[in-house]
C-alpha positions as CSV (number, residue, x, y, z in Angstrom):
1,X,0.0,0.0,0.0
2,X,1.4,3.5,-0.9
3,X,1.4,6.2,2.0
4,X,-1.5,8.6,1.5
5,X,-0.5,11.9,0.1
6,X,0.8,14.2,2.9
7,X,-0.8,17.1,1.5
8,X,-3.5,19.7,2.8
9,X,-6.5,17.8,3.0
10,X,-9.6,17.7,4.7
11,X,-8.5,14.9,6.5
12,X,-5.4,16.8,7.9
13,X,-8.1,19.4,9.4
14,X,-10.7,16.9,10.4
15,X,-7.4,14.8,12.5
16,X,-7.1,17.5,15.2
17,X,-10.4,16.7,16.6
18,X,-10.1,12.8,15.9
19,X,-10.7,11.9,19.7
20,X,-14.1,13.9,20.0
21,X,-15.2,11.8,16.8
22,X,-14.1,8.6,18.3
23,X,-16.2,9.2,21.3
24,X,-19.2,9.7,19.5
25,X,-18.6,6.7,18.0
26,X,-17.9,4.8,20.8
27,X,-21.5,6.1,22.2
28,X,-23.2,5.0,19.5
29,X,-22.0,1.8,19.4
30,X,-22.7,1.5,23.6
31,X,-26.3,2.6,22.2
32,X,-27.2,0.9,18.8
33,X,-30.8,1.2,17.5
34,X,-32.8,-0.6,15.3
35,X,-34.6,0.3,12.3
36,X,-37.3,3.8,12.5
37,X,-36.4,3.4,16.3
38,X,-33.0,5.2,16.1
39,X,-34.2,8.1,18.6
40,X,-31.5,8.7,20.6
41,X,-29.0,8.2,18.0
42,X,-31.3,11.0,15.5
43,X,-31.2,13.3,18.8
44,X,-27.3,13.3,19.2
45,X,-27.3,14.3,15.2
46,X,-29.3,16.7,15.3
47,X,-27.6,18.1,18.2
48,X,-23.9,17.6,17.5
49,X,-25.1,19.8,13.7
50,X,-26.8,21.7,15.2
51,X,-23.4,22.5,17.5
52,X,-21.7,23.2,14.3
53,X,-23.9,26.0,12.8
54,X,-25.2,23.4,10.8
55,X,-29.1,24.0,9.1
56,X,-31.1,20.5,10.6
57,X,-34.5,19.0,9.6
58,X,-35.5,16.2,11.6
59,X,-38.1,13.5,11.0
60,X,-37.9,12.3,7.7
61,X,-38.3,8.6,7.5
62,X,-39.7,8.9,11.2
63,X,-36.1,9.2,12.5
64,X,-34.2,10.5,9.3
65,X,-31.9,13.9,9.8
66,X,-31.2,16.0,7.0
67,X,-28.1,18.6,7.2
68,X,-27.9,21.8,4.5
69,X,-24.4,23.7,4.6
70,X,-24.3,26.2,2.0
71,X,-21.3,27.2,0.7
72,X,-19.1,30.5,0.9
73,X,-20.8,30.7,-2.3
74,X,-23.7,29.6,-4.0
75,X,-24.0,30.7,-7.8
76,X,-23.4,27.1,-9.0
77,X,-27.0,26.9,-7.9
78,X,-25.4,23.1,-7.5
79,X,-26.1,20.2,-4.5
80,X,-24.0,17.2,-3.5
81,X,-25.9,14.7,-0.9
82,X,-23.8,12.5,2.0
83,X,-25.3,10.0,2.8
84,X,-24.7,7.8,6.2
85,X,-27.0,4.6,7.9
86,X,-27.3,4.8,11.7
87,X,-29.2,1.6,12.2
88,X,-28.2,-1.1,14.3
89,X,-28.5,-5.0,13.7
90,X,-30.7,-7.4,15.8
91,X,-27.7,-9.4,17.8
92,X,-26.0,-10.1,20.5
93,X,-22.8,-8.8,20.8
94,X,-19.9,-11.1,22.1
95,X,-16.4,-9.5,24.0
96,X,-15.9,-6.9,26.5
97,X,-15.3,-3.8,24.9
98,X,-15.6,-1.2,27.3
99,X,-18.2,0.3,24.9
100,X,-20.0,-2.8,24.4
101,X,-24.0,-2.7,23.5
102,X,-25.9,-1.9,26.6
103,X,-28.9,-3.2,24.8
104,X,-29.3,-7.4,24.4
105,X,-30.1,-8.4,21.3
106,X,-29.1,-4.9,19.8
107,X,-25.4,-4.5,18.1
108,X,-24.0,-2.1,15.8
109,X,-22.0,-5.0,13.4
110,X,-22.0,-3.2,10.3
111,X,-20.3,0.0,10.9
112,X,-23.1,2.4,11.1
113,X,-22.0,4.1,14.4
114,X,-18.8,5.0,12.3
115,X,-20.6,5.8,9.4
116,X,-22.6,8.5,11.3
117,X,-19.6,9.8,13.0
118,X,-17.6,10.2,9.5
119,X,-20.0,12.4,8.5
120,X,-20.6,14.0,11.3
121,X,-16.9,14.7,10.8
122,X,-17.3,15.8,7.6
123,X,-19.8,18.3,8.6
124,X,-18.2,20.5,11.0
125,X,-15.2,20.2,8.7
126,X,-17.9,21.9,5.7
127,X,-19.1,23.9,8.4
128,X,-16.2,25.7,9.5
129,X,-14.4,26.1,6.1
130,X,-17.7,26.8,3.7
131,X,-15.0,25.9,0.9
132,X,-17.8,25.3,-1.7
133,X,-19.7,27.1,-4.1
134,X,-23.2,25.3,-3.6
135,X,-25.2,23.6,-1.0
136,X,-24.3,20.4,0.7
137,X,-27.0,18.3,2.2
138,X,-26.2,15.3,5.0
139,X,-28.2,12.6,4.8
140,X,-28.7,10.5,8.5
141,X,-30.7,7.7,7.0
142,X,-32.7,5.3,9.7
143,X,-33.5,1.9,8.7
144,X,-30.8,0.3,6.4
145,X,-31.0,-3.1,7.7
146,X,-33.8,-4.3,6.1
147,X,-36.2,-1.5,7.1
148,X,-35.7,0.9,3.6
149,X,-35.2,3.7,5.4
150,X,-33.6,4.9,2.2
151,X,-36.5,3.7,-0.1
152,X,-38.7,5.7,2.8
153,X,-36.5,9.2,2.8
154,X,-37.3,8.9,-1.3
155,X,-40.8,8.3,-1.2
156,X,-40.9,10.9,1.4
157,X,-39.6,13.3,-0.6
158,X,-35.8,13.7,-0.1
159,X,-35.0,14.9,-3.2
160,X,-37.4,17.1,-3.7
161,X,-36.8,18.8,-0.4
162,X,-33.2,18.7,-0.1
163,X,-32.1,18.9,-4.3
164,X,-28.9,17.2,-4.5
165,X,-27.8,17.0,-7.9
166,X,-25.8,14.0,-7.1
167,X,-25.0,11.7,-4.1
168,X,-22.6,9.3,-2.3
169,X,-22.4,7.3,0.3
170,X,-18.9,5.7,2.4
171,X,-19.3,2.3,4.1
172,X,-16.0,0.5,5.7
173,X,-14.8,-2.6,3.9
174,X,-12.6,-4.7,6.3
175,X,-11.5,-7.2,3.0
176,X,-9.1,-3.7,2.4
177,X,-6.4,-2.2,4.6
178,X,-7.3,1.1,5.6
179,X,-6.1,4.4,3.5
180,X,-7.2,2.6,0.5
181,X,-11.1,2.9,-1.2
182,X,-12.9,0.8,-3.9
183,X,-15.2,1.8,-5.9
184,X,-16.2,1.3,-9.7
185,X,-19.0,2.2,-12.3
186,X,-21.9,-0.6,-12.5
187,X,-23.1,-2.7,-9.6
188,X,-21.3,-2.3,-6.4
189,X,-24.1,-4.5,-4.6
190,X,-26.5,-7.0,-5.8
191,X,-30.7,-7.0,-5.7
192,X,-31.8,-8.9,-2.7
193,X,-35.1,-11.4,-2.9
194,X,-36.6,-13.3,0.1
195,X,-38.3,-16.8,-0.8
196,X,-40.7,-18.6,1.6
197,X,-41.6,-21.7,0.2
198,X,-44.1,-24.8,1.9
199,X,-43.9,-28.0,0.2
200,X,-47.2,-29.5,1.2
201,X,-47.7,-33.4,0.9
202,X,-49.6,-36.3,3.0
203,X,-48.3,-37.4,5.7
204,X,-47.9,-40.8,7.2
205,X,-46.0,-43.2,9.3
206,X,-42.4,-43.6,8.3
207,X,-42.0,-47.0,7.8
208,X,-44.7,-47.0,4.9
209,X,-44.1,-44.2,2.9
210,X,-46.0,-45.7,-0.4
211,X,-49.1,-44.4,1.7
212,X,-48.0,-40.9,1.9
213,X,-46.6,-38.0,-0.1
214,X,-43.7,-37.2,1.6
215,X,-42.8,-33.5,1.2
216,X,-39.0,-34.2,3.0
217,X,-38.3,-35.7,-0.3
218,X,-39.9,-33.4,-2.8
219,X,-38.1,-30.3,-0.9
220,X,-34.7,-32.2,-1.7
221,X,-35.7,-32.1,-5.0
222,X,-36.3,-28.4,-5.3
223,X,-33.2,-27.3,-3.0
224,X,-31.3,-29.5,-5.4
225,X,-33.1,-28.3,-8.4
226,X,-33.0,-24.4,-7.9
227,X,-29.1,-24.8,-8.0
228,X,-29.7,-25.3,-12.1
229,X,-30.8,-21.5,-12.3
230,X,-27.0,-20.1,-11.9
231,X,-25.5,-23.3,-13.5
232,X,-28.1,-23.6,-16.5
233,X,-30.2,-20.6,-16.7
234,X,-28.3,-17.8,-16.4
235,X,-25.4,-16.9,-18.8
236,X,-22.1,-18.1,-17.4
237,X,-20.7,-14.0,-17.5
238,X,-23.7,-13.2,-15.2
239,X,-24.3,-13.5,-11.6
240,X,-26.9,-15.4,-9.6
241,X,-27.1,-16.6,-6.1
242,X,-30.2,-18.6,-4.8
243,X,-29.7,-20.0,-1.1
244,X,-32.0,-22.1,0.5
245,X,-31.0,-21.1,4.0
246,X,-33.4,-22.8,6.3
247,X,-35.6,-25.6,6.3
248,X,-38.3,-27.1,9.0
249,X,-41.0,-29.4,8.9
250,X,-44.0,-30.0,10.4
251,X,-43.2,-32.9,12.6
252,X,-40.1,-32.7,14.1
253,X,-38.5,-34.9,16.8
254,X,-40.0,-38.1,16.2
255,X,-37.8,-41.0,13.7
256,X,-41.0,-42.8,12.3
257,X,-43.5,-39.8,11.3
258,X,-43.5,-38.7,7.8
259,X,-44.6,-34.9,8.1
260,X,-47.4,-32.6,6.5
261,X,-45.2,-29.9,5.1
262,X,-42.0,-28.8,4.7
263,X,-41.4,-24.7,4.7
264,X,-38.3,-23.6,3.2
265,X,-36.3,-19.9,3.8
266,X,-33.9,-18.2,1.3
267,X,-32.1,-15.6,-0.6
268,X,-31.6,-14.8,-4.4
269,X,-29.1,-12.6,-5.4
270,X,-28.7,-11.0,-8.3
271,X,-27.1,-7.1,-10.3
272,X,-29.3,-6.7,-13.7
273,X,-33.0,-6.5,-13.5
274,X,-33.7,-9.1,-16.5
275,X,-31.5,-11.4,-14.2
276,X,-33.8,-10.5,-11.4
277,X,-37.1,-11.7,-13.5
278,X,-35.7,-14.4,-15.0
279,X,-34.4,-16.1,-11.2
280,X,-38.0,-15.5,-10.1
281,X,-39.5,-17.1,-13.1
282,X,-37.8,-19.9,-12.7
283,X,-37.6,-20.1,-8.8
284,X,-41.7,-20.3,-9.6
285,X,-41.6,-22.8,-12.3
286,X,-39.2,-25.1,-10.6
287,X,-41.0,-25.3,-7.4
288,X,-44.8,-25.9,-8.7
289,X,-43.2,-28.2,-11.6
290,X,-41.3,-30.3,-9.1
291,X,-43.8,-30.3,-6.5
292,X,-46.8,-31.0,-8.7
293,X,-45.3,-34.3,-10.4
294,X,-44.4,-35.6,-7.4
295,X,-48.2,-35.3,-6.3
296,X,-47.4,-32.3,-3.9
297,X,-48.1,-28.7,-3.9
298,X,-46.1,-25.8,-3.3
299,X,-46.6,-22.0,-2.6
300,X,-44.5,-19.7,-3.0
301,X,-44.1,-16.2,-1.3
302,X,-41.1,-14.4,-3.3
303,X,-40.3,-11.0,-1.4
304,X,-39.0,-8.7,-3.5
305,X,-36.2,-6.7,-1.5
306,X,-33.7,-4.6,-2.2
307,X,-32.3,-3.3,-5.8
308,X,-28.9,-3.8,-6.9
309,X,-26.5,-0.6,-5.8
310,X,-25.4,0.9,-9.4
311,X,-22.6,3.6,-9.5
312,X,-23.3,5.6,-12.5
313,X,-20.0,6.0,-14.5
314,X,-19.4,9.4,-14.1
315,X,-20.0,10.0,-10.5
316,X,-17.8,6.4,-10.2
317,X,-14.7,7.7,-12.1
318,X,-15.2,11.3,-10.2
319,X,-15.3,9.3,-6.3
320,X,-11.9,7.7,-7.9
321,X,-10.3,11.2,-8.8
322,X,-10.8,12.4,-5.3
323,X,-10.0,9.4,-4.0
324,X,-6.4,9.6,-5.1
325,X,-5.9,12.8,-4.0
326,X,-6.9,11.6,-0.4
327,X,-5.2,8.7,-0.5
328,X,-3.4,8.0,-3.3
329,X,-3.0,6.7,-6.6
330,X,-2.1,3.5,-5.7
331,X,-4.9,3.0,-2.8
332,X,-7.6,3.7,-5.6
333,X,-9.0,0.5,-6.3
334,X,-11.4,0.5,-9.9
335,X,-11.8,-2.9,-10.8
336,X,-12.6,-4.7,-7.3
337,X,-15.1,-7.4,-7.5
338,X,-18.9,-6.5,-6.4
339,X,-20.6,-8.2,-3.8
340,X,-23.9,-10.0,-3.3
341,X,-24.2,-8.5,-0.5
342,X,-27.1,-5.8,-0.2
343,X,-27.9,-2.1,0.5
344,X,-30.7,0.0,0.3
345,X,-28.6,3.3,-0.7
346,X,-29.5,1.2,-4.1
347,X,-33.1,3.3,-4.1
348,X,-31.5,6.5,-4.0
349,X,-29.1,6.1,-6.9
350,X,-32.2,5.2,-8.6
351,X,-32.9,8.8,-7.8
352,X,-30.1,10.8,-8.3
353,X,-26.9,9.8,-10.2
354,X,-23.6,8.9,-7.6
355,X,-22.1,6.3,-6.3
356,X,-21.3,3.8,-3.4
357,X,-17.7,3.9,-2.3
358,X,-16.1,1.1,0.6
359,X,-13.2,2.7,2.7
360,X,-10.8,0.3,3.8
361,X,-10.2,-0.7,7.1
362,X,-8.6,-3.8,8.1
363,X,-9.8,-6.3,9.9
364,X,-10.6,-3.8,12.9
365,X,-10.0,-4.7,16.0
366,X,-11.3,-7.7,16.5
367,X,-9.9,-8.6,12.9
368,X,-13.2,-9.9,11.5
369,X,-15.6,-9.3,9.0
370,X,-19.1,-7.2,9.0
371,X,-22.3,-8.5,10.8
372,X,-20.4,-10.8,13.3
373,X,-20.7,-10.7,16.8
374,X,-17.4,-9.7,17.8
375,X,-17.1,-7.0,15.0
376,X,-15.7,-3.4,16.0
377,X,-15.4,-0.7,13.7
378,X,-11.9,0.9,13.6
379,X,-11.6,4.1,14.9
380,X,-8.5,4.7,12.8
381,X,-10.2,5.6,9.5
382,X,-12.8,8.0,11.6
383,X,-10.2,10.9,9.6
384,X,-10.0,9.5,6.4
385,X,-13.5,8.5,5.8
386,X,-14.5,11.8,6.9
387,X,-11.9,13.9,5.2
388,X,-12.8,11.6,1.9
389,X,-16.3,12.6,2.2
390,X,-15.9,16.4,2.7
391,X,-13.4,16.3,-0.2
392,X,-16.1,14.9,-2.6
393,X,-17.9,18.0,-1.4
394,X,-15.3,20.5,-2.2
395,X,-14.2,18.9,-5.8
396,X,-17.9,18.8,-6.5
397,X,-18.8,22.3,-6.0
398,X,-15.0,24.1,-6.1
399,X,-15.1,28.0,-6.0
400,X,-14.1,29.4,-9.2
């Protein structure tokens, strides 16, 4: 990894008052919050911009907080949104941090409390320096995990209130040492479906299964089966995931019962829509066709979740440019893989052009990766993502 440049950042500014950020974070994580219930987390935003001299609008999305710095100037007549997830997951959280969740059940595994603080980084860095010609708006979205806070804040009218002309979002990657970024034009993160499926049969006693329909061995069938859709349906140069990640019957616990049903729980992932349609299609066909000529049924509930996250290309190569002059050239990385992994920034890039960006930063220190129980972001980065994020501000919406 090549040494970020030592020039005069944003992150060189924001580094003098790393150890207030890290304390925020650290609160944060001692108090995670789940989805449209982040109240006290939404209170310490609004009051930590509101510190700053920072413009705040609270309650969009039920818990949503919405920042507006305007710039030493404004003729640009231009907007760039931030956007940061303050959500919590529902888990436990293992180890003995001594800013460990107070709340069982409640844990902040993804990095949200340090997504928060970035920006909140970011914004008293914009609000001190005004070094802009335009209006930047912070976005403090509730509800990531799952929830779709972001779809919410859209629907809500986001972007109709708070006119960014084009938006980003930062979220820590601890597959990449920290002072390095990825980010690339396309799909970032994949389209997230939810299948419930119940095989329903006849059952009977075990040791004569001639009288019954046995649904244990029409599901193995269709788990088997749905693994054709990436191997035979979809185009070798494409991407599909289908996971059947649960399955319980009816009848459990006793060695000679054949049982009723079978109910099955899963994921499909997938980056272009006519991917999307097509793993549904089939998902449906294969599970009535299989289940029918066995002399079953099957019904399907297919939840559509969340869209793939798509950088457009501009907005991509422009998060790169800036990127290098954070971090430099060599800590830029263009070309990394995507992941099926999910995230609901996707329905605001629906919206408004921008793109998705990961910040490296290690393993953290509990070297592990996101949504585990002993995960911990790393305060480390708190500088760089923030300093990153202002920069996109100032590069966006430079005075001339």
């Amino acid at each position: 990894m090549n040494a970020p440049h030592k020039i005069d950042t944003p992150v060189e500014h924001i580094r003098p008052f790393h150890a207030e950020l890290t304390a925020i974070r650290r609160d944060i994580h001692a108090h995670p919050e789940l989805g449209f219930k982040e109240a006290r987390t939404s209170e310490l935003v609004a009051r930590t911009l509101e510190s700053f001299g920072v413009e705040v609008h609270r309650g969009i999305a039920t818990t949503g907080v919405v920042g507006v710095i305007t710039g030493r100037k404004t003729a640009s007549g231009r907007g760039v949104g931030l956007r940061a997830d303050m959500d919590c997951l529902p888990m436990h959280e293992n180890g003995k941090l001594p800013y460990k969740s107070v709340h069982a059940g409640c844990m902040h595994a993804c990095g949200h409390d340090g997504h928060t603080t970035m920006l909140l980084g970011a914004a008293r860095y914009l609000a001190q320096t005004r070094n802009f010609d335009g209006t930047a708006y912070l976005i403090f979205q509730p509800a990531e995990e799952g929830g779709g806070g972001g779809k919410v804040m859209v629907e809500e009218g986001l972007f109709e209130r708070f006119p960014a002309d084009e938006i980003y979002a930062l979220h820590n990657w601890p597959g990449l040492p920290p002072g390095t970024i990825a980010v690339r034009p396309g799909p970032m993160m994949a389209a997230t479906d939810e299948i419930v499926i119940t095989v329903s049969g006849r059952g009977g006693h075990g040791a004569m299964p001639h009288l019954t329909v046995d649904p244990v061995v029409v599901t193995a069938q269709i788990i088997t089966a749905l693994q054709s859709i990436a191997s035979r349906n979809v185009s070798p140069t494409d991407a599909v995931v289908v996971s059947v990640c649960s399955m319980a019957t009816s009848q459990i616990g006793a060695f000679n019962v054949i049982p009723d049903a079978v109910e099955l729980v899963g994921t499909v992932r997938s980056f272009r829509p006519e991917t999307r349609e097509l793993a549904e299609r089939r998902v449906r066909e294969i599970v009535t066709g299989i289940a029918e000529s066995m002399g079953g049924s099957a019904k399907i509930d297919y939840r559509r979740g969340y869209p793939a996250t798509v950088n457009t290309e501009r907005e991509a190569a422009f998060a790169a440019r800036v990127g290098e002059k954070i971090f430099g050239k060599g800590n830029v990385h263009t070309s990394e893989d995507p992941t099926m992994g999910g995230e609901d920034f996707s329905f605001m890039l629906q919206a408004r052009p921008g793109a998705y960006v990961w910040l490296g930063q290690g393993g953290g220190p509990m070297n592990c990766f996101l949504h585990n129980p002993n995960y911990d972001f790393n305060d480390d980065v708190i500088p760089m993502g923030a300093g990153y994020l202002a920069a996109l501000v100032e590069e966006a919406l430079p005075i001339k």
